[in-house]
C-alpha positions, 0 to 999 in steps of 0.5 A: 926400969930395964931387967938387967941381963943374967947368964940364964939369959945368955946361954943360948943364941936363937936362930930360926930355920928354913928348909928346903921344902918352904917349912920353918922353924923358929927359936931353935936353940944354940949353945952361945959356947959353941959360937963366935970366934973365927968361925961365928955362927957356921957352928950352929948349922951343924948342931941343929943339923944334929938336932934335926937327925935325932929328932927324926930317929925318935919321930920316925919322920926325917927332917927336911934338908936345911936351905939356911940359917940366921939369928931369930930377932931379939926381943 
């Protein structure tokens, strides 16, 4: 029988992220808030962009800049 959806389930969209220099990351999470509506997911570039700054002040290393974003598949 098919697990039923729960809100835990459905409070982030993943998305997986290609930088400028060919690296990759996969499954960052978005708040699902934060997207939809006029804009879609536009709004997720900017909270990962958040994301990666402040991952490179507490690493010391900064992120690469982002060439693009899109939905990791579901699963």
């Amino acid at each position: 029988m098919a697990r039923k959806k729960t809100k835990a389930d459905t409070e982030f969209v993943l998305f997986d992220v290609v930088y400028e220099d060919g690296s990759r990351r996969s499954n960052r999470r978005v708040p699902s808030a934060e997207l939809g509506g006029l804009d879609g997911d536009a709004p997720a570039r900017a909270i990962i962009e958040a994301q990666d700054r402040e991952l490179g002040d507490i690493s010391g290393q900064p992120r690469p800049r982002i060439k693009s974003i899109s939905r990791s598949p579901t699963r």
